[in-house]
C-alpha positions in Angstrom: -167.7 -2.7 -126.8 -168.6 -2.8 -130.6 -172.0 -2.5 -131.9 -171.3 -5.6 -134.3 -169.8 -8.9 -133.4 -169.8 -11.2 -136.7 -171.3 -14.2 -134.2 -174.4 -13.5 -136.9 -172.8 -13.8 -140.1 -173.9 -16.9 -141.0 -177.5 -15.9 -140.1 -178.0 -17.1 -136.6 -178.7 -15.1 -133.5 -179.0 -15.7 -130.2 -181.6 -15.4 -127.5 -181.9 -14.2 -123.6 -180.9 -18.0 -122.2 -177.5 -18.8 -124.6 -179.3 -20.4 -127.2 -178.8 -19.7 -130.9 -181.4 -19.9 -133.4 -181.6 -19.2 -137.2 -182.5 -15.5 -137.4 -186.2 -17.1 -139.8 -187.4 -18.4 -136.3 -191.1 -17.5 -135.7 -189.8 -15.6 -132.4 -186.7 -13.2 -134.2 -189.7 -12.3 -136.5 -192.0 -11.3 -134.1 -189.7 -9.4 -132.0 -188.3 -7.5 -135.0 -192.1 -7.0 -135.8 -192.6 -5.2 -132.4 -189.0 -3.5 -132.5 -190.5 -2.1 -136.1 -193.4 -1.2 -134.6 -191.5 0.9 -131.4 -189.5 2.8 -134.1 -192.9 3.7 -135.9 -194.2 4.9 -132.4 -191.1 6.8 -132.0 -191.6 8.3 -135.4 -195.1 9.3 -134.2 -194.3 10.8 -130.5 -191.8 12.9 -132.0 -194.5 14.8 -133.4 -197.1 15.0 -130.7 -197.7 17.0 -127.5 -196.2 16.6 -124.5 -198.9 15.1 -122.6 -199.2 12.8 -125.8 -195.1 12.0 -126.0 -195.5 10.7 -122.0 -198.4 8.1 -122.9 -196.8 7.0 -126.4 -193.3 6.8 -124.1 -195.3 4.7 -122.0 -196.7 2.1 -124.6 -192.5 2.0 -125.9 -191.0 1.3 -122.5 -193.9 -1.7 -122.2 -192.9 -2.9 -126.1 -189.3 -3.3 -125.5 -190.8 -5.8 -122.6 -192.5 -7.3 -125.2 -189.1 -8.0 -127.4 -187.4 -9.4 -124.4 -190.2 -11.9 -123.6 -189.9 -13.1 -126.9 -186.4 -13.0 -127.1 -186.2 -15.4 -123.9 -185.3 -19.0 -124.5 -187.8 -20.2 -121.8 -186.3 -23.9 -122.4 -183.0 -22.4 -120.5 -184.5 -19.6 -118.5 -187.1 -18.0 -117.1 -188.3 -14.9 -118.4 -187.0 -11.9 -116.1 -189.6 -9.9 -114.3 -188.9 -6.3 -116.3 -190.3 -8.5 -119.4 -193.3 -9.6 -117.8 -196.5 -8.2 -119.4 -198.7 -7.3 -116.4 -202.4 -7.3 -116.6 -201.8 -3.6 -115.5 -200.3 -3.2 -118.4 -203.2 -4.4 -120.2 -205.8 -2.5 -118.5 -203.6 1.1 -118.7 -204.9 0.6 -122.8 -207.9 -0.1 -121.8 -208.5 2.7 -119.2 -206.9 5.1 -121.7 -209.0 3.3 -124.9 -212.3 3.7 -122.8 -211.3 7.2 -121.9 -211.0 8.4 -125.3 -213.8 6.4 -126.8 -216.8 8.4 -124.6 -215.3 11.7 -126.5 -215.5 10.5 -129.5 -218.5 10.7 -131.8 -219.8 7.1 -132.3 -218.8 5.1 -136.1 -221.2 2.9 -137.9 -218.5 2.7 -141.2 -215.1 2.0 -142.2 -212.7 5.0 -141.5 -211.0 6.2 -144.7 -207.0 7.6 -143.3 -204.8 9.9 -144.2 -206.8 12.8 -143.4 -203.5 14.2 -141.9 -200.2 13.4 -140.7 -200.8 12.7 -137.4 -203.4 10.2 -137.5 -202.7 8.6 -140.8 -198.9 7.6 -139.0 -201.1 6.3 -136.1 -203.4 4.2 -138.0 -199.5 3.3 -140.0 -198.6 2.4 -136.3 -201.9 0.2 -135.8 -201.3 -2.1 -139.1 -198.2 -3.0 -137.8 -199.4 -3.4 -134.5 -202.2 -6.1 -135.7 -199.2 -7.8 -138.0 -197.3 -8.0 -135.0 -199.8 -9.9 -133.3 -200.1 -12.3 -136.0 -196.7 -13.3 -136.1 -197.0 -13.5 -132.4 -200.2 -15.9 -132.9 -197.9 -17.8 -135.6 -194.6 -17.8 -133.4 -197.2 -19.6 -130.5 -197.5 -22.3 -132.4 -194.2 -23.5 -132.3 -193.0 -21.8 -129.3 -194.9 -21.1 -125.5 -195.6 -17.5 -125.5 -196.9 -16.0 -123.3 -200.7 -15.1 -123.6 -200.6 -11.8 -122.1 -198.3 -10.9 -124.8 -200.9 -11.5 -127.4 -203.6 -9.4 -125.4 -201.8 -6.5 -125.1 -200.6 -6.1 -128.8 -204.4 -7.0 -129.5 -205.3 -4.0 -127.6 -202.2 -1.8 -128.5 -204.2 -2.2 -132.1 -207.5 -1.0 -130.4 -205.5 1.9 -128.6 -204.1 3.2 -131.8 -207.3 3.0 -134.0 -209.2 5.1 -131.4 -205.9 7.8 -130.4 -205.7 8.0 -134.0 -209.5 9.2 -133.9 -208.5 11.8 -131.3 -205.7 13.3 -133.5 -208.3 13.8 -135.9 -210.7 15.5 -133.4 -207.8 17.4 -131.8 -207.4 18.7 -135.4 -211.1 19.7 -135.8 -210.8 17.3 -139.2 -213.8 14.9 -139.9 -213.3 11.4 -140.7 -213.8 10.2 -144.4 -216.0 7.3 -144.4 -215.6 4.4 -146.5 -218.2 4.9 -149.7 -219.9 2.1 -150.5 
C-alpha cells in the first residue's frame, strides 16, 4: 500500500465513519494539534530514563486514542472502544501528578523555563498540550466531543508542568522565578 493516495488533493480528508470533510474542520485541527503534540512527547522520551520513557510511552499510546476519537464521524459510527478515554485514564495523571507534587518544594510564583533541556522541552510539550485543549473546547462547539477528552488533555497540561518540575529537581537545578 502507498503512503499517499491523492484522495486529499483538493484539501479534503476523511474521517473514521466514510465521511469527508474539508481538512480546516474544527476536528482535523484538533487531532493534528494532539498528533503534534505526540511527536513533541516523542521528541522528549527519547531523552529521558527508562522508567521515564515507560510513563511518557504511556501518555502516547492514550493520545493516539485521543486522535481517533476525534477523528470518528459519530453521525455514521460509533466511536470504537480502543479510542475511548477512560476515567482510568484520567486518574493514572492524576495519581502520577499527586505523586510527584508531595516531592516537590511548594511555588508561590510564576516559573521562568529553560533552565535546561529537559524540562524546558516538557514545559514546550505542556503549551501545546493547553492549545490542544482549546481547539478541542473550539471543535465542541460545532461537533459532540466527547468530555473526557477535554479532561484528560486538561490534566495532560497539569502532568507536564509538574514532571517538568521533577526534571528540574532530578537535575539538582533551581527554578527561576518570574521577577516582578
Amino acid at each position: 500500500m502507498k503512503i499517499y493516495t491523492k484522495t486529499g488533493d483538493t484539501g479534503t480528508t476523511m474521517l473514521i465513519g466514510g465521511s469527508r470533510v474539508p481538512k480546516s474542520d474544527l476536528r482535523i485541527k484538533a487531532y493534528g494539534t494532539v498528533d503534534e503534540l505526540n511527536s513533541f512527547l516523542g521528541l522528549l522520551r527519547s531523552k529521558l530514563s527508562d522508567d521515564e520513557k515507560d510513563l511518557i510511552l504511556e501518555i502516547q499510546n492514550t493520545l493516539f486514542a485521543v486522535g481517533a476519537n476525534l477523528a470518528t464521524d459519530t453521525a455514521k459510527r460509533k466511536i470504537d472502544d480502543f479510542a475511548q478515554i477512560s476515567e482510568a485514564k484520567i486518574r493514572f495523571l492524576e495519581e502520577n501528578i499527586d505523586k510527584f507534587d508531595a516531592q516537590l518544594p511548594k511555588i508561590n510564583n510564576f516559573i521562568v523555563y529553560g533552565n535546561d533541556e529537559l524540562s524546558a522541552l516538557c514545559h514546550v510539550c505542556r503549551a501545546v498540550a493547553r492549545r490542544a485543549e482549546v481547539e478541542i473546547l473550539t471543535a465542541d462547539k460545532e461537533h459532540v466531543i466527547d468530555k473526557n477528552l477535554l479532561v484528560y488533555i486538561n490534566r495532560l497540561s497539569d502532568f507536564l508542568f509538574v514532571f517538568a518540575r521533577v526534571l528540574e529537581e532530578k537535575k539538582g537545578n533551581t527554578n527561576f522565578f518570574w521577577q516582578k
